[in-house]
N, CA, C and O of each residue as an XYZ file, in Angstrom:
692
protein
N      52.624     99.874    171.844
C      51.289     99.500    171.426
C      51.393     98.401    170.369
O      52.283     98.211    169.541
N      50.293     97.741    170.596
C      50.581     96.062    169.362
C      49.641     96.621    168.080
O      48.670     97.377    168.091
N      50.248     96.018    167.100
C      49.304     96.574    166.021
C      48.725     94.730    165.619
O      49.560     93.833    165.732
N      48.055     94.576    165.414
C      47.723     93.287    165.243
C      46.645     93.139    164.107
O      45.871     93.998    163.682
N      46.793     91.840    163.729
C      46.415     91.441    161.612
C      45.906     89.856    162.167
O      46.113     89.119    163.130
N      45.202     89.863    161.045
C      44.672     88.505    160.489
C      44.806     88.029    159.718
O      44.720     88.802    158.764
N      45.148     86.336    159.200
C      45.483     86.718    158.028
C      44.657     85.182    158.090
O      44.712     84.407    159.045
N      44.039     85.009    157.065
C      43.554     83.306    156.330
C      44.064     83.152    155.104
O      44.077     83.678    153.991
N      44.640     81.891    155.939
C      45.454     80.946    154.793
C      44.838     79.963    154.346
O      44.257     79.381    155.262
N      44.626     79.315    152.985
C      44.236     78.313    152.217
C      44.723     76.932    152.939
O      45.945     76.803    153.012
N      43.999     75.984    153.428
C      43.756     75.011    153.630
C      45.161     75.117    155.099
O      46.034     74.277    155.320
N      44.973     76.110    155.671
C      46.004     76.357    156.948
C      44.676     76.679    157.940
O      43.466     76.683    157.713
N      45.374     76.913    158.989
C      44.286     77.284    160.108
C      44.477     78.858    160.164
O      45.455     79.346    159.598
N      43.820     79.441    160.646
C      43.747     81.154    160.792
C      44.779     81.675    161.481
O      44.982     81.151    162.576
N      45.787     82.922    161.023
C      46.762     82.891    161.445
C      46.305     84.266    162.696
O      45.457     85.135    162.493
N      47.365     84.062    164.272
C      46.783     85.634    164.655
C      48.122     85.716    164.826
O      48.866     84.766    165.070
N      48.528     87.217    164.658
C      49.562     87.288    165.094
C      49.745     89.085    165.693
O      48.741     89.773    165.513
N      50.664     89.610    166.198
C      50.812     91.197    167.446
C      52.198     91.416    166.853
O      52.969     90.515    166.521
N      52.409     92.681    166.765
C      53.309     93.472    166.729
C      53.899     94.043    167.848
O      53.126     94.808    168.425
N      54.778     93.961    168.259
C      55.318     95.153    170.122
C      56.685     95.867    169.154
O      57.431     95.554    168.227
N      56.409     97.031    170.093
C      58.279     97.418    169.171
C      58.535     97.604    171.012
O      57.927     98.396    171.731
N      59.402     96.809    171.362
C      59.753     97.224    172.692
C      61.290     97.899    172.621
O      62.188     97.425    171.925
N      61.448     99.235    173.573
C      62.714     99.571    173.367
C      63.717     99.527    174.496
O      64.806    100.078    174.653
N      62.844     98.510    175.398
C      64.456     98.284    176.387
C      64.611     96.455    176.604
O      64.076     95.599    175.899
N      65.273     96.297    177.482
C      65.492     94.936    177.518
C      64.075     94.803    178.811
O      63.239     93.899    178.823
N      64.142     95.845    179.692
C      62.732     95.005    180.596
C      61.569     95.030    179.828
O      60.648     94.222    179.947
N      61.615     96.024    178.983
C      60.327     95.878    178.305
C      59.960     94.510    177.521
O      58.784     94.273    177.245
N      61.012     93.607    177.167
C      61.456     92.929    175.936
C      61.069     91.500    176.981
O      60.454     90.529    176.539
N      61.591     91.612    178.508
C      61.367     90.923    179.649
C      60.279     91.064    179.890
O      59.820     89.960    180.186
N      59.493     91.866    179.948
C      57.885     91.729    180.432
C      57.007     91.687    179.755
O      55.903     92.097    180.112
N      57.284     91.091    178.376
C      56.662     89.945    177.361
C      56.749     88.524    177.621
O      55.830     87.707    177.670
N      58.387     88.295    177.831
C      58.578     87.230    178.013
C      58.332     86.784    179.446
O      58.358     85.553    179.444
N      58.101     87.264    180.693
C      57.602     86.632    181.572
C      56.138     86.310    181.603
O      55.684     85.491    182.402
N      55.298     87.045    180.613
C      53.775     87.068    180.517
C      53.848     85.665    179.572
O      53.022     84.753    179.560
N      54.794     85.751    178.973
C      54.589     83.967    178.024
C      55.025     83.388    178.771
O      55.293     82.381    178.116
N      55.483     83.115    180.130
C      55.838     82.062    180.665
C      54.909     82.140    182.039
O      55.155     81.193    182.786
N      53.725     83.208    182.630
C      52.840     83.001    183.410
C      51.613     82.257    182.517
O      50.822     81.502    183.082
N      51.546     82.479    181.385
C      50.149     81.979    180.962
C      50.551     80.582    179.907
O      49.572     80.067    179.368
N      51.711     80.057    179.644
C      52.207     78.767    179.172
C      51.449     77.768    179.730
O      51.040     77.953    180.877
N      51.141     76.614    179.086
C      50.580     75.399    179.678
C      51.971     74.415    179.117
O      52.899     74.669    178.349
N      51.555     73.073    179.993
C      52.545     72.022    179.622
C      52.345     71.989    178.420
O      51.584     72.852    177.983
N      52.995     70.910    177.365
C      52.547     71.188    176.016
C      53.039     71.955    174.479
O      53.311     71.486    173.374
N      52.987     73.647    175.146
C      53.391     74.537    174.529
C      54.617     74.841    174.092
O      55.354     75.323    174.952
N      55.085     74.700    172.968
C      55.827     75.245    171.889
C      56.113     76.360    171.463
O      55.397     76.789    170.558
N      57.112     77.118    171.896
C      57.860     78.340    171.510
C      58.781     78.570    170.536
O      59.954     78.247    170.725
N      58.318     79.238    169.212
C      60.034     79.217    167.992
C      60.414     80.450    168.716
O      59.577     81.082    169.360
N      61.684     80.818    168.627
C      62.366     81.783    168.429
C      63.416     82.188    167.281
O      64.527     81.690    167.104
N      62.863     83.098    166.625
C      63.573     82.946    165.339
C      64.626     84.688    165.558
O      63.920     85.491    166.168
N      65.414     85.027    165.351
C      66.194     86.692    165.100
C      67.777     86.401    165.196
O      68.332     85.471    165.781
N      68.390     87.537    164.401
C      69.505     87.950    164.300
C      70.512     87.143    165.959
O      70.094     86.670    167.016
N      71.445     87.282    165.582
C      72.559     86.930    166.935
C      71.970     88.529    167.783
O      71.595     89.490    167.113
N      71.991     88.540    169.162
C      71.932     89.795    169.549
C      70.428     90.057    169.723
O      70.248     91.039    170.443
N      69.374     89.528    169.321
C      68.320     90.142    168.738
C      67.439     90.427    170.312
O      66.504     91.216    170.451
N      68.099     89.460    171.495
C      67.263     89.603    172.611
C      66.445     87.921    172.879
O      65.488     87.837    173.648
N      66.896     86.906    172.263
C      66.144     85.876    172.586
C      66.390     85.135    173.707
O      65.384     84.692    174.262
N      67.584     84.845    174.256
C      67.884     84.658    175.513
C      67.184     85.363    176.486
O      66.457     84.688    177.215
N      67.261     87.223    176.767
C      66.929     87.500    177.200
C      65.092     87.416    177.394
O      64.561     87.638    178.482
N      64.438     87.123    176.353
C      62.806     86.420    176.576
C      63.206     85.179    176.854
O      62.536     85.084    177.883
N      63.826     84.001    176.772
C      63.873     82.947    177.662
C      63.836     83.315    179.420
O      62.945     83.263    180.268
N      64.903     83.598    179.437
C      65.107     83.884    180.530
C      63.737     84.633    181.784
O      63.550     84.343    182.965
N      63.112     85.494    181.021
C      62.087     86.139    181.459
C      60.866     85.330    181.283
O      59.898     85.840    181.848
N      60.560     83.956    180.523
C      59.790     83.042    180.143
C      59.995     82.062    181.591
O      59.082     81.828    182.382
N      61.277     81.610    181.708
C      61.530     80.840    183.064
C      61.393     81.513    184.328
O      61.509     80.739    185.278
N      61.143     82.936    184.691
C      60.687     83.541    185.444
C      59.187     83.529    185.903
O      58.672     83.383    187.012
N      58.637     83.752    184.559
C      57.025     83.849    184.429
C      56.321     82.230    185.346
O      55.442     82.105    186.199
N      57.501     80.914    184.428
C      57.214     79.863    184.933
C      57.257     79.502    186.166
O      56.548     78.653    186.707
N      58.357     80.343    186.782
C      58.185     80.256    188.173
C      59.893     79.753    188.674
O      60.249     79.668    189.849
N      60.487     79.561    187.865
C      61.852     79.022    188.257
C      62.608     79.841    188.819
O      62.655     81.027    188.491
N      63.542     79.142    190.063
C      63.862     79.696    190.638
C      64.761     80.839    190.508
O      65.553     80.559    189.609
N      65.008     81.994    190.985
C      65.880     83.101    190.677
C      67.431     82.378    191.239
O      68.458     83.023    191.026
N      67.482     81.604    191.648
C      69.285     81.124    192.032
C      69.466     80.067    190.775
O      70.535     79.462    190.691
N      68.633     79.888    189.992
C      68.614     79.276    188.860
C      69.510     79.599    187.582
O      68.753     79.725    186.620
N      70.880     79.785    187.205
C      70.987     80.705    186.395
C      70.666     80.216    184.608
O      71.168     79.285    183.980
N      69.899     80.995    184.269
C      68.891     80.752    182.671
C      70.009     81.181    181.415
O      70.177     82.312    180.959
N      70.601     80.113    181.076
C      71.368     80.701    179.645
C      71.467     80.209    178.368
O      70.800     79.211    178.098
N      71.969     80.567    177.762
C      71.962     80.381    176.344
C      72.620     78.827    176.113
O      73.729     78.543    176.565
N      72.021     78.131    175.562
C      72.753     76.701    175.583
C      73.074     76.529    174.181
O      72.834     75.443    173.653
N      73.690     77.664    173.389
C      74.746     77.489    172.539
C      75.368     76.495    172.076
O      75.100     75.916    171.023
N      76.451     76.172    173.018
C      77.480     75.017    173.224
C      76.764     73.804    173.926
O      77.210     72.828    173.322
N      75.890     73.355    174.883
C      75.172     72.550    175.031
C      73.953     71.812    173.957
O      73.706     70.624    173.753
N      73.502     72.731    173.542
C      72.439     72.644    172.911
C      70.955     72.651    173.347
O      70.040     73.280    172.814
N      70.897     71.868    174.371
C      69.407     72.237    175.102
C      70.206     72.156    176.699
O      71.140     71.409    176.992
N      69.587     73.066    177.506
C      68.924     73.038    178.550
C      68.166     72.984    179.158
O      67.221     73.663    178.756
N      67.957     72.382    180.239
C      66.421     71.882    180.832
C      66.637     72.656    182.482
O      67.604     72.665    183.244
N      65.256     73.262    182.584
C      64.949     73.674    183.697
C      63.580     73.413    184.290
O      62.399     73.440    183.943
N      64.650     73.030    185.836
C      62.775     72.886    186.702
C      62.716     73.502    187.934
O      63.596     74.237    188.382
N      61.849     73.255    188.397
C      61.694     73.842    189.656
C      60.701     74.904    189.692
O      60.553     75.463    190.778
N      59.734     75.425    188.349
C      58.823     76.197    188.031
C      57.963     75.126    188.473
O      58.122     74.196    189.264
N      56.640     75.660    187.466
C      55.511     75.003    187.399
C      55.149     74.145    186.844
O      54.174     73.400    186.935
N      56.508     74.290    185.808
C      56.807     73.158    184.762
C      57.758     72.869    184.213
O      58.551     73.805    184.109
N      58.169     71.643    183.645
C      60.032     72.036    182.788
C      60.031     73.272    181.891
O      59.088     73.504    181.135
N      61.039     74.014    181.983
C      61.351     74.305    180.617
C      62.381     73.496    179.813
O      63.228     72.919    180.495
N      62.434     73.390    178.803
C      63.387     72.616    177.477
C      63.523     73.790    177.056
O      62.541     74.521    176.923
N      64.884     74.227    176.741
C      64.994     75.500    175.960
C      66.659     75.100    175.208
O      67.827     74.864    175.514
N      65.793     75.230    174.112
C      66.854     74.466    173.320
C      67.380     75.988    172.081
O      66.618     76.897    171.752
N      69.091     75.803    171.555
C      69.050     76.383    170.592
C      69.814     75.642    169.370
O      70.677     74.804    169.630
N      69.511     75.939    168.148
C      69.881     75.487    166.985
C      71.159     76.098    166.531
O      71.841     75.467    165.724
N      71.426     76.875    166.820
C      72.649     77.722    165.976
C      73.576     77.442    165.401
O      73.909     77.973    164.341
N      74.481     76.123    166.253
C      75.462     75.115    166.076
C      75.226     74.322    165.316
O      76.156     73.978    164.585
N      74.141     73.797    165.172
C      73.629     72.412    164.514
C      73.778     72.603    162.591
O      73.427     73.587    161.941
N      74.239     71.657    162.203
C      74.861     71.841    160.421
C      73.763     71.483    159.443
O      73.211     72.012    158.479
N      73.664     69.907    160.383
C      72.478     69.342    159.744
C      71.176     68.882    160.533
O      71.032     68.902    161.756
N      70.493     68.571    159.822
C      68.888     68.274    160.135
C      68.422     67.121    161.152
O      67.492     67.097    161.958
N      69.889     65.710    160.657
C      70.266     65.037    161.260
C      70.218     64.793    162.460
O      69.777     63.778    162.999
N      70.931     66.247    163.206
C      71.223     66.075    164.388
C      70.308     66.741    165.334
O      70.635     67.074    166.473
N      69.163     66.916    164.814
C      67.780     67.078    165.372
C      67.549     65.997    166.834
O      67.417     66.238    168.034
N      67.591     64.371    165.785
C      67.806     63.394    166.793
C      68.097     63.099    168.347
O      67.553     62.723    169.385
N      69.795     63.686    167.596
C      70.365     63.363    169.376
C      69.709     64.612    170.062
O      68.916     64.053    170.819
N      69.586     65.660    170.219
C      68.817     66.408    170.589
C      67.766     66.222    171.742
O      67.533     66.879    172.758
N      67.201     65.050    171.192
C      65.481     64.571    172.061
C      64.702     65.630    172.213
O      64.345     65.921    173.355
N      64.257     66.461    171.040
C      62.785     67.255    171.471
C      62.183     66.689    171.255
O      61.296     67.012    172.046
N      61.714     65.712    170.572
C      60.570     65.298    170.305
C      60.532     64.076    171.596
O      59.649     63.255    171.347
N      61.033     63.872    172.474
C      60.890     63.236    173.517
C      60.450     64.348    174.796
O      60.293     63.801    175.888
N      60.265     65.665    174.759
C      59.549     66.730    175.391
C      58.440     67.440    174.306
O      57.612     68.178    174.840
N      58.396     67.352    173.512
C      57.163     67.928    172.777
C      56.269     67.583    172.743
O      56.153     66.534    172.109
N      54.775     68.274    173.479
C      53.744     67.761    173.699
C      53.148     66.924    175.106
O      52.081     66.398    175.424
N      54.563     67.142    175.771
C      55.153     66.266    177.062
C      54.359     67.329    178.484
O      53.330     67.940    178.198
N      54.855     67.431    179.727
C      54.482     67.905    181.017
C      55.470     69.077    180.880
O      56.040     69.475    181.896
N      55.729     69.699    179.598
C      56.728     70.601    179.739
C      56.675     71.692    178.425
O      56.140     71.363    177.366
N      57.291     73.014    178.626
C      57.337     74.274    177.531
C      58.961     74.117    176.872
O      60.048     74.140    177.449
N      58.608     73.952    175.411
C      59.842     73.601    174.939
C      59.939     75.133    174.078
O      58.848     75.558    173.696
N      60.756     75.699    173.859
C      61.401     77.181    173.434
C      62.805     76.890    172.737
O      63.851     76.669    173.349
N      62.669     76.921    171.531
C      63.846     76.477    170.440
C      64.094     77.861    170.107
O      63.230     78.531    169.541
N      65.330     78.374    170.454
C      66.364     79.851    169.415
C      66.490     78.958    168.378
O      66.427     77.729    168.347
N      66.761     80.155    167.163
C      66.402     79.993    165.680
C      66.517     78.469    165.146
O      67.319     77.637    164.722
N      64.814     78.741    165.541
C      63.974     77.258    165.632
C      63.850     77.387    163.450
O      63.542     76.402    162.778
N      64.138     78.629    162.890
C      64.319     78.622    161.246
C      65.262     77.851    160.778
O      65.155     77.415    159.632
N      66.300     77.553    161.525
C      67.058     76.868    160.892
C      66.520     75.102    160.315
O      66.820     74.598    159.232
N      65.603     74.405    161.513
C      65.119     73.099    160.690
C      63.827     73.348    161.666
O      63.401     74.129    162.517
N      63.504     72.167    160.968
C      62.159     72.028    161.407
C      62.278     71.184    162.548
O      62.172     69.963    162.432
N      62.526     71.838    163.835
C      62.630     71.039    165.447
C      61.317     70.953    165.899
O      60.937     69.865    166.331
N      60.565     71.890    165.878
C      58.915     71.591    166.731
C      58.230     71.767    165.510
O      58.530     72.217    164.404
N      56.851     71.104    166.227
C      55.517     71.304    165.080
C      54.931     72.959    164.440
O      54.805     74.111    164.855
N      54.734     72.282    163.373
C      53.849     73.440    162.923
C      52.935     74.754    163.789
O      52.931     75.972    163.614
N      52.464     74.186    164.416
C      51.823     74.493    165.898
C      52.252     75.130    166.589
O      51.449     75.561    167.417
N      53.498     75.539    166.714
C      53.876     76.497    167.515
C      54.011     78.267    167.388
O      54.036     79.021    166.415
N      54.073     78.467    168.712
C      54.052     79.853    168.697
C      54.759     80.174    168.388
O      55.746     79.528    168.740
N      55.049     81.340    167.520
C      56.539     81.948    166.817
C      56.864     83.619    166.900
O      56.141     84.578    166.629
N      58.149     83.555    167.353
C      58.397     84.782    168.195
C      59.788     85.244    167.423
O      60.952     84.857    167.521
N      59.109     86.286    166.579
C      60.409     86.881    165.530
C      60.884     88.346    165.921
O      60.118     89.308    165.888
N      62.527     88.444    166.381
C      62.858     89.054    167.263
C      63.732     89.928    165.649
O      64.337     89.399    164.716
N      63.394     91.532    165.957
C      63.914     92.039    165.114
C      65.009     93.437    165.638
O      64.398     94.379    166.144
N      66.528     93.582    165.535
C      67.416     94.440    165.857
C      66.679     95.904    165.442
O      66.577     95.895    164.215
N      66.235     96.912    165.887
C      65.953     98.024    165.319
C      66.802     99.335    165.582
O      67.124    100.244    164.817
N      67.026     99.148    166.769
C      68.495     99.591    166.862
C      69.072     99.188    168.510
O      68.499     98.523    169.373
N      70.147     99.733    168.542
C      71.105     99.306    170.384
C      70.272     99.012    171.099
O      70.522     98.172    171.963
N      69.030     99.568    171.011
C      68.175     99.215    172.621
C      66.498     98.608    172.547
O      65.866     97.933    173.360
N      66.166     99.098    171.386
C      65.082     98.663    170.148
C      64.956     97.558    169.001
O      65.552     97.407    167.935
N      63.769     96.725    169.753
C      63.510     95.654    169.094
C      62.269     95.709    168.332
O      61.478     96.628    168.547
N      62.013     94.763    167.414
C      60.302     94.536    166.708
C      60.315     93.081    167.332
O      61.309     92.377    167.505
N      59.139     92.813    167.600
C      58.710     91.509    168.493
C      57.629     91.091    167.650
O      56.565     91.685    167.822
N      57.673     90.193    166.772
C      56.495     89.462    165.834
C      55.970     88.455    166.710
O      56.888     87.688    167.004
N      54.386     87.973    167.507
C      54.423     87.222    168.011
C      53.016     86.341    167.151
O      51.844     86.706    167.242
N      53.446     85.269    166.430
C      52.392     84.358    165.907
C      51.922     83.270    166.022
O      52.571     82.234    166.156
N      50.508     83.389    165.977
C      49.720     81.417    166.496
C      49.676     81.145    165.095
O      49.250     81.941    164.258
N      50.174     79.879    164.829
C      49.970     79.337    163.758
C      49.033     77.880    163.430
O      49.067     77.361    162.314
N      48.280     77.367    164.462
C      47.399     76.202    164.475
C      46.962     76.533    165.904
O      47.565     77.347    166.604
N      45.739     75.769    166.347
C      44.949     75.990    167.618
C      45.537     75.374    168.383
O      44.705     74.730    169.023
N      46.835     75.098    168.838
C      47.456     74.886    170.283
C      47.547     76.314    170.543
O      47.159     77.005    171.485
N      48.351     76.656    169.128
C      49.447     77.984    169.685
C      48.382     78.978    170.200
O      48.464     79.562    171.281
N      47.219     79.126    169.177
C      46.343     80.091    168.968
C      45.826     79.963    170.613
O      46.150     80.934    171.298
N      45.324     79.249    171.077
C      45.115     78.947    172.809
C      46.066     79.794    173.861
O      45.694     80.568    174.742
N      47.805     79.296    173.389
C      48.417     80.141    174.210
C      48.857     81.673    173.687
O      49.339     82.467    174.495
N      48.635     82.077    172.109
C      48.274     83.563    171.846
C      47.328     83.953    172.575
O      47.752     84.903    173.234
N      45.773     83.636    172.936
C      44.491     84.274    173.033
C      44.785     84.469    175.101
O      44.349     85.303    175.894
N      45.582     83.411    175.264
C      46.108     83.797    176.954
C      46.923     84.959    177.336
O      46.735     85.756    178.255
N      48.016     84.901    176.319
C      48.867     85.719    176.105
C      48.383     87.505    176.235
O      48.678     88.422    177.003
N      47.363     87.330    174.842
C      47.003     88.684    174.890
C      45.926     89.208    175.696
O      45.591     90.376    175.898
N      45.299     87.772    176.252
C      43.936     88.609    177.569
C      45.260     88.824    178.691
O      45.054     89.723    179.506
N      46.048     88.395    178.767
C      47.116     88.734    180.238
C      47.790     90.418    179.532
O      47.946     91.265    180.413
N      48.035     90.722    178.570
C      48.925     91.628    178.118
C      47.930     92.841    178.398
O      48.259     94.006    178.621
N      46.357     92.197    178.322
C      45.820     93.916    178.280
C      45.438     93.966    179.749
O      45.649     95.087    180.212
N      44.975     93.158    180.572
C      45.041     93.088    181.988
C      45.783     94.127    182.895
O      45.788     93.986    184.118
């Protein structure tokens, strides 16, 4: 069950944000394919949690939702740094930070040559710099124990808030 808050911030836009404690990995998956059926081009995904925390595994279930193909295989681009997938409904860009030292190397990167673009860009611990806009949806993945997660999911400006308010009319559906 989501427990969900409001919060208004001073000269910010209205924050919404849901609570899930999901305790398996499909459960953890059938979040993340519901953010990737109701995604528009455009949309901005942080992923912020621990190593382990399950963020791959909501990518992965995000490129499902999108429609990409299942002979597709969806992974962690660690050592790459971004991966790009198509063959959905739309690209995904799913990029992660983990490797990266400095801020610098944001650059070679090219998100900001997909942000805002015909495509869903999804940055793992997008905390480390500032890779996407303010604007994005932010998805804080918390270890609770071996099989149990906390799933923070927040709109933080009216793009995100658009693909929160999709999000959660599909979740109670």
């Amino acid at each position: 069950m989501a427990a969900e808050y409001r919060i208004d911030l001073p000269s910010r836009v209205t924050v919404e944000a849901m609570v899930h404690h999901s305790s398996s990995v499909e459960e953890t998956q059938r979040l993340g394919r519901i953010l990737g059926e109701v995604a528009k081009a455009g949309d901005s995904i942080a992923l912020i949690g621990d190593l382990g925390a399950g963020k791959t595994h909501l990518i992965q279930a995000i490129a499902t939702g999108l429609g990409v193909p299942s002979d597709v295989r969806v992974t962690s681009p660690t050592f790459t740094l971004v991966n790009i997938y198509r063959g959905g409904r739309m690209t995904l860009v799913h990029a992660d930070l983990y490797r990266l030292e400095r801020e610098a190397e944001l650059v070679e990167l090219g998100l900001d040559d997909w942000i805002g673009d015909e495509a869903l860009v999804c940055v793992e611990w997008a905390d480390r710099f500032a890779a996407l806009p303010n604007d994005a949806l932010e998805v804080r993945m918390d270890v609770s124990d071996a099989t149990s997660r906390r799933i923070e999911i927040s709109a933080l400006g009216p793009l995100s808030m658009a693909l929160y308010a999709r999000f959660e009319e599909a979740l109670s559906s």
